[in-house]
ROLUM-129476 format. One record per atom (N, C-alpha, C): residue in one letter; x, y, z; atom name. Coordinates in Angstrom, 2 decimals, decimal comma. Example, Ala and Ser with C-alpha at 12.3 -4.5 7.8 and 13.67 -1.06 7.14 Angstrom:
<nodes>
residu xx yy zz atome
a 13,19 -5,69 7,80 N
a 12,30 -4,50 7,80 CA
a 13,20 -3,30 7,80 C
s 12,85 -2,25 7,08 N
s 13,67 -1,06 7,14 CA
s 12,90 0,03 7,87 C
</nodes>
This chain:
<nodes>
residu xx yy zz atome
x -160,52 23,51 -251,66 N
x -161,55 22,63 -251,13 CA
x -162,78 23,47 -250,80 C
x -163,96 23,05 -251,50 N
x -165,23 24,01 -250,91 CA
x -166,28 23,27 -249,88 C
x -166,00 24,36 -249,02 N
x -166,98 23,92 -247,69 CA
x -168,59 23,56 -248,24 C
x -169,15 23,73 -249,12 N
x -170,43 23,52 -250,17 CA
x -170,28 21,78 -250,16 C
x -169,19 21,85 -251,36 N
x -168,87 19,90 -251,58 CA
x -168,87 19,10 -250,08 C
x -167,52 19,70 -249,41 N
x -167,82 18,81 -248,04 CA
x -168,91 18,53 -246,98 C
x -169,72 19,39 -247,24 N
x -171,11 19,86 -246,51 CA
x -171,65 18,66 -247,53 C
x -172,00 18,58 -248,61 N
x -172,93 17,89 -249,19 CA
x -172,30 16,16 -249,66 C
x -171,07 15,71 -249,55 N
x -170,70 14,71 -249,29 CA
x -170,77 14,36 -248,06 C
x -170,86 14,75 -247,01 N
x -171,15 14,40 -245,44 CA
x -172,60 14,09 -245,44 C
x -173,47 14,96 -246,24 N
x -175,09 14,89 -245,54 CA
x -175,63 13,86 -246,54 C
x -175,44 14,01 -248,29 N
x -175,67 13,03 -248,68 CA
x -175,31 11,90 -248,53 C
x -174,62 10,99 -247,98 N
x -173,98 9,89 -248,10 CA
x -174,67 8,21 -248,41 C
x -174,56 7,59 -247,47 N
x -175,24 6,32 -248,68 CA
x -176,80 6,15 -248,53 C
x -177,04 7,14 -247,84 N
x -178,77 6,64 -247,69 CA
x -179,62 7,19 -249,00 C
x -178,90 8,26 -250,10 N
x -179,31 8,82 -250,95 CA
x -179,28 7,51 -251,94 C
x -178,14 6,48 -252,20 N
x -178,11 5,51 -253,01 CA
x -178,84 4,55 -253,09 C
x -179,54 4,25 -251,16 N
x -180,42 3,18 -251,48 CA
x -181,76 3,99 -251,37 C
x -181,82 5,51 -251,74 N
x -183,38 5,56 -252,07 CA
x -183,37 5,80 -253,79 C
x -182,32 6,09 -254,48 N
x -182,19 6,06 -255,60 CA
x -182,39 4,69 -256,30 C
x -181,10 3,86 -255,99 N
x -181,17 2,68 -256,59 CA
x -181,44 1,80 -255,30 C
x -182,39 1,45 -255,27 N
x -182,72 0,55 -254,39 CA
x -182,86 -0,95 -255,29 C
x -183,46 -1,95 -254,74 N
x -182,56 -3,33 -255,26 CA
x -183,22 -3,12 -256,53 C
x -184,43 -2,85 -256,89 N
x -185,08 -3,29 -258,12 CA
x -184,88 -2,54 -259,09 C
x -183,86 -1,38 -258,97 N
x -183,15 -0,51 -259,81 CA
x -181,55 -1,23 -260,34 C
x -181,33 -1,67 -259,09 N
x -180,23 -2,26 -259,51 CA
x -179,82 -3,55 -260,48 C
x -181,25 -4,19 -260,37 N
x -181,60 -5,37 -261,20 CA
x -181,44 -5,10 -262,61 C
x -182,90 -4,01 -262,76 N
x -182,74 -3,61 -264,15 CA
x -181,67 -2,67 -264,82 C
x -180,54 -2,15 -264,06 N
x -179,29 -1,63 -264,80 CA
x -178,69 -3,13 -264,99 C
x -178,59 -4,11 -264,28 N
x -178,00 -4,69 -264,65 CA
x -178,47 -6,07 -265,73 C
x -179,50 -6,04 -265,78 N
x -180,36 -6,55 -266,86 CA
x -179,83 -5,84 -268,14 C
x -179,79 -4,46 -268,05 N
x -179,54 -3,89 -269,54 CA
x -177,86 -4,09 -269,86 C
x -177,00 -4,19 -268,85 N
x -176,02 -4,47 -269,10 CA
x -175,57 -5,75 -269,97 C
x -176,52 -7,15 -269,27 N
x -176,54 -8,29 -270,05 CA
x -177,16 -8,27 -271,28 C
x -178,17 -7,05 -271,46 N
x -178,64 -7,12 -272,70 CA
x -177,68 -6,27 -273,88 C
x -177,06 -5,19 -273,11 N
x -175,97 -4,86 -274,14 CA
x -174,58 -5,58 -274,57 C
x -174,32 -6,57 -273,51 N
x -173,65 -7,40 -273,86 CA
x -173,55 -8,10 -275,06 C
x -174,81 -8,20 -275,10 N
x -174,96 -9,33 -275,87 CA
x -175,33 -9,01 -277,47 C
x -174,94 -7,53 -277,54 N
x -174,49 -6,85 -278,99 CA
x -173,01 -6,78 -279,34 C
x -172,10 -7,09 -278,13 N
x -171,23 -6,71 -278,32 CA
x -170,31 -7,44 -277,84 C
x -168,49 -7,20 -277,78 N
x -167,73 -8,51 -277,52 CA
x -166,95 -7,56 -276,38 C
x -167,54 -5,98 -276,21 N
x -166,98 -5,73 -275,07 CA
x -167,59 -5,75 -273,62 C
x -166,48 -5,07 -272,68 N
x -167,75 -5,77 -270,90 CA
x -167,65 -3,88 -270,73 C
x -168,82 -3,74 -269,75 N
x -169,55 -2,56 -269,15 CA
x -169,60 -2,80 -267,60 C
x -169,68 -2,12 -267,13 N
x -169,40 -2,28 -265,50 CA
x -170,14 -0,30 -265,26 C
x -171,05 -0,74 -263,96 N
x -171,51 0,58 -263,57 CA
x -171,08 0,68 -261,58 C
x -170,77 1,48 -261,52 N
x -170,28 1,81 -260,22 CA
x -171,51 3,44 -259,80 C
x -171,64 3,02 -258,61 N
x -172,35 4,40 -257,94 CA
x -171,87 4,16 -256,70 C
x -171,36 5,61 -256,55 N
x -170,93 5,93 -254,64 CA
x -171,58 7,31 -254,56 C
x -172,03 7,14 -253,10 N
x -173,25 7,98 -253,09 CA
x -172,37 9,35 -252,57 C
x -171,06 9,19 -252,45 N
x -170,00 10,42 -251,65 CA
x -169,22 10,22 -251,45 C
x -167,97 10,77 -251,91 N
x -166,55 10,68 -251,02 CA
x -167,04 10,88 -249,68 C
x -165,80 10,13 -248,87 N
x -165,50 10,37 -247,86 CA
x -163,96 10,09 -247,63 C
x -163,51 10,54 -246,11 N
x -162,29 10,60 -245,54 CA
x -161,29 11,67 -246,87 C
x -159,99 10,81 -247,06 N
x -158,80 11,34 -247,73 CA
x -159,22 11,90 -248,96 C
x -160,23 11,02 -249,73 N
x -160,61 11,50 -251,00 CA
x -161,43 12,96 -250,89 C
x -162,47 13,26 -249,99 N
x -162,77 14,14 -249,55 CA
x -162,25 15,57 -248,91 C
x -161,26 14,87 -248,24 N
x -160,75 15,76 -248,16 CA
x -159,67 16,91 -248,74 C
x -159,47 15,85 -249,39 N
x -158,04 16,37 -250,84 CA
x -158,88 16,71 -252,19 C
x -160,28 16,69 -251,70 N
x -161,43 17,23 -253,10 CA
x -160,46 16,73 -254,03 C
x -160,94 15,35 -254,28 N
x -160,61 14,72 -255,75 CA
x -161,49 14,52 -256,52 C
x -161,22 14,97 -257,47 N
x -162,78 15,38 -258,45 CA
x -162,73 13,98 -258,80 C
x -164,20 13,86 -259,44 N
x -165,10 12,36 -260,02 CA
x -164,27 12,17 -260,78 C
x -163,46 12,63 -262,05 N
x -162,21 12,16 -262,75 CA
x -161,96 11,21 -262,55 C
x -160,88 12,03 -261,67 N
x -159,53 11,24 -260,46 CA
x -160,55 9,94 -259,94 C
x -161,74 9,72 -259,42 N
x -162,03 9,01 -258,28 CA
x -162,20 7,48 -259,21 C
x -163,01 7,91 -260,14 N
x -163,33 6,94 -261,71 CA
x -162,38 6,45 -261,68 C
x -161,08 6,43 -261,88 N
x -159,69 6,24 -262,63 CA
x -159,44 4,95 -261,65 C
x -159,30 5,76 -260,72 N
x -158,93 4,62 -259,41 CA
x -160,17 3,42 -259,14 C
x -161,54 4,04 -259,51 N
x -162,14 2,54 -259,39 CA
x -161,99 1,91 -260,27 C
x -162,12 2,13 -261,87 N
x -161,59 2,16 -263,06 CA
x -160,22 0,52 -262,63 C
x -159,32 1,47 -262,11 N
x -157,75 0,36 -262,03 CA
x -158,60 -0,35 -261,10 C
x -159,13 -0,36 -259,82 N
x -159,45 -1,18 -258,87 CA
x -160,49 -2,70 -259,24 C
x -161,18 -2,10 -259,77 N
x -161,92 -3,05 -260,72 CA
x -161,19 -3,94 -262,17 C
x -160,18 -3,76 -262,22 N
x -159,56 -4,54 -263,19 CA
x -160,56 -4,13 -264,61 C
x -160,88 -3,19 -264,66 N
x -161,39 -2,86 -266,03 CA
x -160,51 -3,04 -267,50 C
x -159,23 -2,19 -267,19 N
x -158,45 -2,46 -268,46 CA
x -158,05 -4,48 -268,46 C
x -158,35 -5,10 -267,69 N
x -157,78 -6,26 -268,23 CA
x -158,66 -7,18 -268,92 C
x -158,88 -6,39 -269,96 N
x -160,08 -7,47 -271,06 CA
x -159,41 -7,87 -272,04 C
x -159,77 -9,22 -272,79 N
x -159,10 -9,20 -273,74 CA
x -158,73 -8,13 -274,78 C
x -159,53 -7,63 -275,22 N
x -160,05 -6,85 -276,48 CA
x -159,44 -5,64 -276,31 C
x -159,24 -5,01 -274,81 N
x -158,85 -4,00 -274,32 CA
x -160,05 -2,68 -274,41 C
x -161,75 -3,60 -274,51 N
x -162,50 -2,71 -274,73 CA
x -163,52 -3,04 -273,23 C
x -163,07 -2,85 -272,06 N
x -163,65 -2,49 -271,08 CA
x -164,27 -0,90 -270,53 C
x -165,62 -0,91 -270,07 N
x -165,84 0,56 -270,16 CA
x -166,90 0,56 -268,36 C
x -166,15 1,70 -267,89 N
x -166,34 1,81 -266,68 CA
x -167,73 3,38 -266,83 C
x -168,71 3,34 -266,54 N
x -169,54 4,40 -266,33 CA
x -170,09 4,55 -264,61 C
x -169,32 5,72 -264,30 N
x -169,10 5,78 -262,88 CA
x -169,69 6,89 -262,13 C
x -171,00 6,97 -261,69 N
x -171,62 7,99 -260,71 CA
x -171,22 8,37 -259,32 C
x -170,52 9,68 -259,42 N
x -170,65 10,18 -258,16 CA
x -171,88 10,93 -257,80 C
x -172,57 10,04 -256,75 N
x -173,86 10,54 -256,75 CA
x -174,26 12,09 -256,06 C
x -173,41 12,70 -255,19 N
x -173,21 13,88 -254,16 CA
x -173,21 14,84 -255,26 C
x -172,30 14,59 -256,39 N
x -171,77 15,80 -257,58 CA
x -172,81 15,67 -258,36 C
x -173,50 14,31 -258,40 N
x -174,12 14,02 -259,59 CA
x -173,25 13,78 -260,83 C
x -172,61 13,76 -260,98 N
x -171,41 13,68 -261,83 CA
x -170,96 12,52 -262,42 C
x -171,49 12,01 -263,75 N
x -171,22 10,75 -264,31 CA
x -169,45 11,11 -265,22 C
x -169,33 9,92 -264,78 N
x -167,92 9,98 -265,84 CA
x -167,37 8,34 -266,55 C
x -166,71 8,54 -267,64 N
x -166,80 7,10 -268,27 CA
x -165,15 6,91 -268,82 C
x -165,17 5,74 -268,13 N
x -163,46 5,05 -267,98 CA
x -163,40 4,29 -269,41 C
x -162,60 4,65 -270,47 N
x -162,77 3,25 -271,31 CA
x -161,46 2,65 -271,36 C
x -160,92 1,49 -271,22 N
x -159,58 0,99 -271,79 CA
x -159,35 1,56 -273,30 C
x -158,11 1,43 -273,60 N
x -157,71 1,92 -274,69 CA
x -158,26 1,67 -276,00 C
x -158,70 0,27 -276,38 N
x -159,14 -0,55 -277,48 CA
x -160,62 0,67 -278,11 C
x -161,30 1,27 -276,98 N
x -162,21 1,37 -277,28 CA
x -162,18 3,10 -277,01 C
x -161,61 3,64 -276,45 N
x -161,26 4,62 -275,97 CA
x -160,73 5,73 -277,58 C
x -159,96 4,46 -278,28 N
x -159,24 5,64 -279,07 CA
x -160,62 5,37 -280,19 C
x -161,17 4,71 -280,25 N
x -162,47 5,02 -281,46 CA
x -163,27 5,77 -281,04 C
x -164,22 5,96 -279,49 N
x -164,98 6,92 -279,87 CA
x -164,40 8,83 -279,21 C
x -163,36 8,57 -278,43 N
x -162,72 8,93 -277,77 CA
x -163,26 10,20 -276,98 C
x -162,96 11,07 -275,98 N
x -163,39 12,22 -274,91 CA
x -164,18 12,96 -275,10 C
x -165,12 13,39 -276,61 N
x -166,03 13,70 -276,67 CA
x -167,51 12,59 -276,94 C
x -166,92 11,67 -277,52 N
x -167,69 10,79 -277,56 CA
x -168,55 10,33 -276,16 C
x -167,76 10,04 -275,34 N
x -167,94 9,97 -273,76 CA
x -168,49 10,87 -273,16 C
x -168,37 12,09 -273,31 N
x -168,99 13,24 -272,93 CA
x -170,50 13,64 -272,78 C
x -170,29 12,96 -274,67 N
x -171,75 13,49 -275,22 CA
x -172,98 12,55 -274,03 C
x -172,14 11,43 -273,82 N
x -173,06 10,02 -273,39 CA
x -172,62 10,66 -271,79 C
x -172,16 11,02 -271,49 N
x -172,26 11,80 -269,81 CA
x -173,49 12,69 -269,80 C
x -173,61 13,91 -270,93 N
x -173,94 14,63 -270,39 CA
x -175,48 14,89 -270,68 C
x -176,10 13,28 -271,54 N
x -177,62 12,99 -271,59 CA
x -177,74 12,20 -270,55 C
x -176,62 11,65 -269,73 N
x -177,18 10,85 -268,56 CA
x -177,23 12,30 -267,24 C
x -176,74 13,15 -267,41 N
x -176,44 14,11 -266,34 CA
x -177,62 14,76 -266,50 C
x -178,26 14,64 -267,37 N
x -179,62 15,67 -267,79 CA
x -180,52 14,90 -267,23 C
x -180,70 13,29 -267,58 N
x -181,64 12,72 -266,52 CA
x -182,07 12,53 -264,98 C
x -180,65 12,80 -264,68 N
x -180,41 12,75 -263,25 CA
x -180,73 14,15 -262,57 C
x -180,80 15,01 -263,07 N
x -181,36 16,55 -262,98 CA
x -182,61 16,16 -262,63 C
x -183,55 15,60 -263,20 N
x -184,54 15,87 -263,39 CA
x -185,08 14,41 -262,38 C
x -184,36 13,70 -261,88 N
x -184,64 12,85 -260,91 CA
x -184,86 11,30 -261,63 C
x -184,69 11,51 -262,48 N
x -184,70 10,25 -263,57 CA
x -182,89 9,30 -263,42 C
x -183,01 9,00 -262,57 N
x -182,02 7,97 -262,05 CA
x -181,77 6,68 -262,96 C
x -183,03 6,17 -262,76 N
x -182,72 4,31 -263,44 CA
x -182,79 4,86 -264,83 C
x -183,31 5,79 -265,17 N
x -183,62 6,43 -266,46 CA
x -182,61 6,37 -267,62 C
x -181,66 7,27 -267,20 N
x -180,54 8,04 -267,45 CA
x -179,37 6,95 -267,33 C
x -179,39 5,95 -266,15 N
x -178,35 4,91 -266,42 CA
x -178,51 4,01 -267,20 C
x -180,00 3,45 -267,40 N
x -180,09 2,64 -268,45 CA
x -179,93 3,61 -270,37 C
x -180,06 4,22 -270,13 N
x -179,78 4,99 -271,47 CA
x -178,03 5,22 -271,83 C
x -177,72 5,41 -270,81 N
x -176,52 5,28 -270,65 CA
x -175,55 3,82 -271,28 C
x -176,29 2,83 -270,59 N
x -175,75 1,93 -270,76 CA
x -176,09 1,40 -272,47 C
x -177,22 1,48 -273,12 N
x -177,56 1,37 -274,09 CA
x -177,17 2,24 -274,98 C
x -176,11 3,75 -274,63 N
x -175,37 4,39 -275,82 CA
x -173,92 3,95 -275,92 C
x -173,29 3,20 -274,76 N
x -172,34 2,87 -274,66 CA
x -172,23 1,53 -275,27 C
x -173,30 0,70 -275,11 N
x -173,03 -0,49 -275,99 CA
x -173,02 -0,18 -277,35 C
x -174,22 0,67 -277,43 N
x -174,49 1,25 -279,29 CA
x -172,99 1,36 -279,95 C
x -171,97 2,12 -278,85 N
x -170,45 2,23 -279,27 CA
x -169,53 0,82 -279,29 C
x -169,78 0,16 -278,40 N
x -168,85 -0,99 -278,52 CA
x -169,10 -2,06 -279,85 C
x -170,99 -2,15 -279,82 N
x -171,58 -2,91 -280,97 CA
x -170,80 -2,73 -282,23 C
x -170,51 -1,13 -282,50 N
x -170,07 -0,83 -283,59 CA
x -168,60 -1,07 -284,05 C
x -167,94 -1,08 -283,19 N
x -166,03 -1,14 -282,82 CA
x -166,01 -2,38 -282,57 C
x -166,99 -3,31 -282,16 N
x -166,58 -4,93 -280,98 CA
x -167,84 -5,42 -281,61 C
x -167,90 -6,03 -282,61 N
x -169,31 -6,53 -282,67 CA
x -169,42 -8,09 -281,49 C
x -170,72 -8,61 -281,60 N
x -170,39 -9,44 -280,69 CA
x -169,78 -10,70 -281,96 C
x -169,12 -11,85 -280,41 N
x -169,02 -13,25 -280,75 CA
x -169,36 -14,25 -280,35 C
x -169,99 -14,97 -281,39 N
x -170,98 -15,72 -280,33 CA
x -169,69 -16,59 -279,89 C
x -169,91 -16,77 -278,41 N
x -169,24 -17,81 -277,42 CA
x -168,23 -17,29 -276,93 C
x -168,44 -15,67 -276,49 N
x -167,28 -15,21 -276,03 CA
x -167,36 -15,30 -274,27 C
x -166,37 -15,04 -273,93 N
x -166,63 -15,26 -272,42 CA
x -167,21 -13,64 -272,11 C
x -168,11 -13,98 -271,18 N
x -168,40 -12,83 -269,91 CA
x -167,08 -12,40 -269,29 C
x -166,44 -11,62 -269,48 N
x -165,03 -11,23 -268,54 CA
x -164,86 -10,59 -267,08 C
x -165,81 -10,03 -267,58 N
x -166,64 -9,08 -266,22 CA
x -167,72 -8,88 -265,54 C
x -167,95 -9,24 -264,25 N
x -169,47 -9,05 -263,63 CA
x -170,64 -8,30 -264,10 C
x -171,50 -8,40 -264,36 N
x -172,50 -7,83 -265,26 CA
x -173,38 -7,10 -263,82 C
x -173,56 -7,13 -262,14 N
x -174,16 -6,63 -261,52 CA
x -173,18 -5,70 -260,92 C
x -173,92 -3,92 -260,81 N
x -173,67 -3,00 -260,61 CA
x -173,04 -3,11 -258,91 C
x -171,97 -1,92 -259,04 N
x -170,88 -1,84 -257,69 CA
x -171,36 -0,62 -257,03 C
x -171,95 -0,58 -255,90 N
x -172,42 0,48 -255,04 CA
x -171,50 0,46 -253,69 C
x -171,02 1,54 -253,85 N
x -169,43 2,21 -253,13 CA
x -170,08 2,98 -252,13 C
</nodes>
């Protein structure tokens, strides 16, 4: 456990999220979400927590681990298609990471995800927040479009407005 992380999950905590994404950030991630939807027949879901705290913190569970569990908590894998995709900011690490159910997971699979982490991790460097998530969200549909094209009259399965933890 490094006294660095716990130091900076304690001081950052949620006041960093609402100067980052404050409401009119949150609108337009989730605007682009409905707009990538609507290439595709899979659902997208964005989560930001601005810091562990308590048990998770203290047992330093990396953004992985933390994804996974919002990932299951959010009922992500239960889509039809089995192409649900979780893109999940820990905002303290900065540290994007991306959950996909299986359907969609084994086509573009752990580097694919990566690549699309680590142009959103480059924006966020540079303080480009709404930036970097909406790009985000628009390489991840680019993937589902291609694997899931859309249908017209499919159901919405999943909430299209962003989860701030």
């Amino acid at each position: 456990m490094s006294i660095k992380r716990i130091g900076k999950h304690l001081l950052e905590h949620r006041w960093r999220v609402r100067r980052e994404f404050p409401p009119r950030v949150l609108d337009a991630i989730e605007q682009a979400i409905k707009a990538g939807e609507a290439t595709h027949s899979g659902q997208i879901r964005f989560v930001v927590e601005g810091a562990l705290d308590g048990v998770p913190l203290f047992r330093n569970q990396p953004a992985r681990e933390r994804a996974l569990d919002v990932f299951a908590h959010l009922r992500i894998w239960d889509t039809h298609h089995n192409n649900g995709v979780l893109i999940y900011l820990l905002l303290a690490d900065r540290d994007v990471e991306i959950v996909a159910d299986r359907g969609i997971d084994a086509k573009v699979g752990r580097a694919g995800w990566e690549a699309i982490c680590s142009a959103m991790e480059t924006d966020f460097r540079a303080g480009r927040f709404e930036q970097g998530v909406i790009k985000g969200i628009e390489a991840v549909s680019r993937e589902l479009a291609r694997y899931f094209p859309h249908v017209a009259g499919g159901p919405n399965e999943l909430p299209d407005k962003p989860v701030v933890i």
